[in-house]
C-alpha positions in Angstrom: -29.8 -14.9 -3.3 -27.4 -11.9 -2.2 -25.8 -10.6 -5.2 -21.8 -9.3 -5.3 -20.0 -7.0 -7.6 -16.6 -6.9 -8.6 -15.7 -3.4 -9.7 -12.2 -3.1 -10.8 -10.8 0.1 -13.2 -8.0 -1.4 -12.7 -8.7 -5.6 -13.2 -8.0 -8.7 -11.3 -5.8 -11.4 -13.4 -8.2 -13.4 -15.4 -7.2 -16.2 -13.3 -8.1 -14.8 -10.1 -11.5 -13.2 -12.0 -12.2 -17.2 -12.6 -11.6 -18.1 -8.7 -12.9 -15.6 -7.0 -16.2 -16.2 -9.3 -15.4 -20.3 -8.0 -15.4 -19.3 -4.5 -18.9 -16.7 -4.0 -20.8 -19.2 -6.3 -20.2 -22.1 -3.8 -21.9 -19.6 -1.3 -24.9 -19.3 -3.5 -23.8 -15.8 -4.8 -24.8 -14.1 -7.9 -21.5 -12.2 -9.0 -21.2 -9.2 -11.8 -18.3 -7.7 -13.0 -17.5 -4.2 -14.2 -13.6 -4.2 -15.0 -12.3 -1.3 -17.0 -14.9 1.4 -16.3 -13.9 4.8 -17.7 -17.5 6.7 -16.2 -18.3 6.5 -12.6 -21.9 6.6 -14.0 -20.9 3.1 -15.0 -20.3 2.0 -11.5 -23.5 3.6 -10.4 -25.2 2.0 -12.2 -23.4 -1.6 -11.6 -23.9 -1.3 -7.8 -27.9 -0.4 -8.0 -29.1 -4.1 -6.9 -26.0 -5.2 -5.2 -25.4 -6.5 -1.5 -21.7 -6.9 -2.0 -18.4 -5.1 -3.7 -15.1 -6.2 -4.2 -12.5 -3.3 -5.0 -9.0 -2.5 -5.5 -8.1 0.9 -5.4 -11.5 2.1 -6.8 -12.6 5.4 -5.1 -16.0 4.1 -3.3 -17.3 7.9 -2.2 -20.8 8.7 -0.4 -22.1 9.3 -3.9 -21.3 5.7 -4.8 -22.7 4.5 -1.8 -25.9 5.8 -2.2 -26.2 4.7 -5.5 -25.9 1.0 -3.7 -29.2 0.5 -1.7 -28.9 -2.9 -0.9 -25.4 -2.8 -0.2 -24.3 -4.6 2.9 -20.7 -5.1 2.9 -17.3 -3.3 0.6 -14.3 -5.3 0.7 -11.2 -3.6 -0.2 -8.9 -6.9 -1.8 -5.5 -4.9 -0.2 -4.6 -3.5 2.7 -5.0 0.2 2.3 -8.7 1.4 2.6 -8.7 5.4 2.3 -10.3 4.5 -1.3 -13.6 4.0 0.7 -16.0 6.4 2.2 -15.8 4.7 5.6 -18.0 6.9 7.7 -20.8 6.8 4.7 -20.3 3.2 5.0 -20.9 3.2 8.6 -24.0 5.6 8.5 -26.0 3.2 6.2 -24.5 0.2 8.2 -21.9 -1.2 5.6 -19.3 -3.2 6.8 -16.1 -2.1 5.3 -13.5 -4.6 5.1 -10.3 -5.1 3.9 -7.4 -8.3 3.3 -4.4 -7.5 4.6 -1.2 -9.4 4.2 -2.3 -10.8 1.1 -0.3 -7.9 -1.0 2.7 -7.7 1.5 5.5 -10.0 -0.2 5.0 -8.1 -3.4 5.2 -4.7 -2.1 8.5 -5.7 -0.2 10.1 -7.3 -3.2 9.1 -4.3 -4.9 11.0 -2.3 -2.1 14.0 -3.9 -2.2 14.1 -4.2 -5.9 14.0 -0.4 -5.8 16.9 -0.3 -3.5 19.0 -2.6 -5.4 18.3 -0.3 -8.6 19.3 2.5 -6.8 22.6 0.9 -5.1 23.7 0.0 -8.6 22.6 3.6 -10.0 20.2 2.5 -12.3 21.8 0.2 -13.8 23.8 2.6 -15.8 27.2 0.9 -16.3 29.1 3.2 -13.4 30.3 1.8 -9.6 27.8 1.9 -7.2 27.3 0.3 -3.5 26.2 -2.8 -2.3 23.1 -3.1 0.6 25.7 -5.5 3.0 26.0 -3.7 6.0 23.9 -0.5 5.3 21.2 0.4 7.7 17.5 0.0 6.6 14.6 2.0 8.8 11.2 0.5 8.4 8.9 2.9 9.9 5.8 1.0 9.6 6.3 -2.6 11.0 3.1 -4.2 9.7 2.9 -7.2 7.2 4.7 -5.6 4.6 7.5 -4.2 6.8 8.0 -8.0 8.2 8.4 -9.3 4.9 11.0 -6.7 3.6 12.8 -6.7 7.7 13.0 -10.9 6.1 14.2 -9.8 2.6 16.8 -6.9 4.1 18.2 -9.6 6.3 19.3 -11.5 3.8 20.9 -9.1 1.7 22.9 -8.4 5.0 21.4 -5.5 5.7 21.1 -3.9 9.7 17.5 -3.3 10.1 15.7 -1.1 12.8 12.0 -0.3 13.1 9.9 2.2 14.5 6.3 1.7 15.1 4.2 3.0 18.2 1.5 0.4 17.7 3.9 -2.4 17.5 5.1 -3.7 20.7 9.0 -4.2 20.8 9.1 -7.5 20.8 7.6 -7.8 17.6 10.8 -7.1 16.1 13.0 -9.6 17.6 11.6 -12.8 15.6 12.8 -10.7 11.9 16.1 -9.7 13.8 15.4 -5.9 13.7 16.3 -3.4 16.5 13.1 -1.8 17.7 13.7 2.4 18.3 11.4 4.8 20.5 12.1 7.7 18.6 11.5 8.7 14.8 14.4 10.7 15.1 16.7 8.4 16.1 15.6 6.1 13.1 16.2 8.9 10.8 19.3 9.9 11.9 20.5 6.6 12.6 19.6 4.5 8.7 21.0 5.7 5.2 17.6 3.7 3.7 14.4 4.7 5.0 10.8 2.6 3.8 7.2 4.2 4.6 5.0 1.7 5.3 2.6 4.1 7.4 -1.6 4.8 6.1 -3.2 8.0 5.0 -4.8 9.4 8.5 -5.0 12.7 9.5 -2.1 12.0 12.0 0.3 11.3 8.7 -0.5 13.4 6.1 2.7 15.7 5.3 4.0 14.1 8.4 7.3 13.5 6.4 8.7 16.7 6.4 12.3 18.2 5.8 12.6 18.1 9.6 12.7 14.4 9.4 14.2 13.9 6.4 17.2 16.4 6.7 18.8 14.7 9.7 19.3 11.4 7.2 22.7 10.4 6.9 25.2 10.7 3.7 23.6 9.3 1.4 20.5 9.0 2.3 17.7 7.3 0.6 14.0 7.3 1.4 11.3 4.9 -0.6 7.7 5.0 -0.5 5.6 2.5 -1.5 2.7 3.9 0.5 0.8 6.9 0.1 1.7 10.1 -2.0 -0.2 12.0 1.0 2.6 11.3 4.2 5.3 13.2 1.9 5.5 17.5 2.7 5.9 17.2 -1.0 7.0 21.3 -0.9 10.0 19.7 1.9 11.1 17.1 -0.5 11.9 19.7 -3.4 13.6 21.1 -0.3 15.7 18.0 0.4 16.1 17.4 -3.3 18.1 21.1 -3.4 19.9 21.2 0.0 21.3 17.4 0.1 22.6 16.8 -3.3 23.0 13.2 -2.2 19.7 12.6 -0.9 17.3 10.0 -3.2 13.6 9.8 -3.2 12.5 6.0 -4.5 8.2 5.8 -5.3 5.6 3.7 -6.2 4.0 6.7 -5.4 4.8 9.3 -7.7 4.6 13.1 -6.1 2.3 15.5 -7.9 5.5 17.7 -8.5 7.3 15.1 -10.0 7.4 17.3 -13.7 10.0 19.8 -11.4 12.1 16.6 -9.6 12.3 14.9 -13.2 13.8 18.2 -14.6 16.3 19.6 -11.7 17.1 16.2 -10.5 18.0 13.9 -12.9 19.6 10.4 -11.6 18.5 11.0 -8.0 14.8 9.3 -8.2 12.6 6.5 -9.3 8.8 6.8 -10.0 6.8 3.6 -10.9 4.6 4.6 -14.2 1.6 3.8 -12.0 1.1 1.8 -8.6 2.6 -1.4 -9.0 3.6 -2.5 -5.6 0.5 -5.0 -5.1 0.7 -6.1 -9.0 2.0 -9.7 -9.1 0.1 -12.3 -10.4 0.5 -14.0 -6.4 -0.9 -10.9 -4.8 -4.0 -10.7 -7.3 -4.6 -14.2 -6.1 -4.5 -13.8 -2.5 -6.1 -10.3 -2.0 -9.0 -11.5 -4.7 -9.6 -14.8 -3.2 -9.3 -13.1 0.5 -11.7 -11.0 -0.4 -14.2 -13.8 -1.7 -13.8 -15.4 1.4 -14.4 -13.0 4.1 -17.9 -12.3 2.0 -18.9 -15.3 1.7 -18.6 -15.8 5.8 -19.8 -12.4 6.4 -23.2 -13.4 4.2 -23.1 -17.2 6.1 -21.8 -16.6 9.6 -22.1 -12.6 10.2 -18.3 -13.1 10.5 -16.9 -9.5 10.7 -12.9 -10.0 11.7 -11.8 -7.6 9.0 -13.9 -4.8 9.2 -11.8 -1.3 9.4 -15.1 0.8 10.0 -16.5 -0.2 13.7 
């Protein structure tokens, strides 16, 4: 009987806990959970006699890994996977997967919920702007820059995308105008959303020269990584365009210095929320259940991020 481990710091809803339990059982799968863990000698020790994990954003490094040696398969229950040591994995034949779409409504609602906060300055009693007829750039189009190209349109917004693994036409069905150049969506939309991955390729790939040719009042939000911001560039944004706003789910690691010169022109989360919605624990959790139990029944591999 293979034997799966669900390792969450931070936890799955109870409820999802109870159907993702429902769902490897019926595959005749042992499960153990570890929720909470404050030592990684904890999660060593949880993953000794396992053949499966299910994570969130639990940093599963070669260490880890080694600790596991029955381990045949990590599933990450989101989208983003830079959490996971995908070339250990690979070595010792893991299959690394991960579920994505399942998180993408909530991340875009969180998006746009951000915009409207910002629009309306916080809330704070003054006159702000409305999102009619302002330009949104996604640059990212993936599930969760579909599902906010859907929410933008119906807050009237004028959406372009840019995305050089997206054909073109991808963007016609949401109503958003496709662009070939990065430039051109920078220059061209007041709102800019990152919806891009942690690679090599993107790391501090948001820089001042991107970010400075943003029109009056520009606005860029990231609900993805910390990593794609030139975070050393955005203190530089932050003091040569007073009018420019940074939005995060992602808080930068020199947010002490924007909190204290720049009052009023940012919003951090307290901690990643984007993906934290009782409908996105379901779906990424019972995703995750699912593709394990095929991969332990079938050999079904359709997710896997580490070929």
């Amino acid at each position: 009987m293979k034997k799966v481990l669900i390792a969450t710091e931070k936890p799955f809803s109870k409820a999802a806990v109870e159907k993702i339990k429902s769902i490897l059982e019926s595959g005749d799968i042992t499960v153990k959970l570890l929720e909470k863990y404050t030592d990684v000698n904890q999660l060593y020790e949880a993953v000794a006699d396992v053949n499966g994990l299910i994570v969130r954003s639990d940093e599963i490094t070669k260490d880890v890994i080694d600790h596991a040696p029955n381990l045949e398969i990590i599933v990450r229950a989101g989208a983003g996977y830079d959490n996971i040591d995908l070339q250990a994995a690979k070595e010792r034949g893991i299959v690394v997967e991960n579920t994505p779409g399942q998180n993408s409504n909530a991340v875009a609602e969180l998006v746009a919920g951000m915009m409207i906060m910002n629009a309306r300055n916080f809330y704070d009693g003054s006159t702000g702007t409305e999102l009619k007829g302002k330009k949104l750039g996604i640059q990212g189009f993936g599930a969760v820059g579909k599902c906010l190209a859907r929410i933008a349109n119906g807050l009237g917004m004028y959406v372009h995308f840019y995305d050089i693994f997206v054909p073109f036409e991808a963007g016609y069905e949401y109503n958003v105008f496709p662009v070939e150049d990065i430039k051109y969506l920078y220059k061209t939309c007041q709102y800019v959303s990152l919806h891009i991955p942690a690679l090599p390729s993107t790391i501090k790939s948001i820089n001042y020269d991107l970010m400075s040719l943003m029109p009056q009042g520009a606005v860029l939000i990231n609900s993805a990584r910390a990593e794609i911001i030139d975070e050393d560039d955005l203190l530089k944004m932050f003091e040569t365009r007073p009018d420019f706003h940074y939005l995060a789910d992602v808080a930068p690691s020199n947010k002490a210095v924007i909190e204290e010169k720049f009052p009023g022109r940012f919003f951090f989360t307290p901690k990643k929320c984007g993906a934290q919605t009782s409908e996105a624990n379901n779906n990424a959790g019972t995703a995750a259940a699912n593709q394990i139990v095929s991969f332990f029944l079938t050999g079904d591999k359709k997710y896997q991020v580490n070929k």
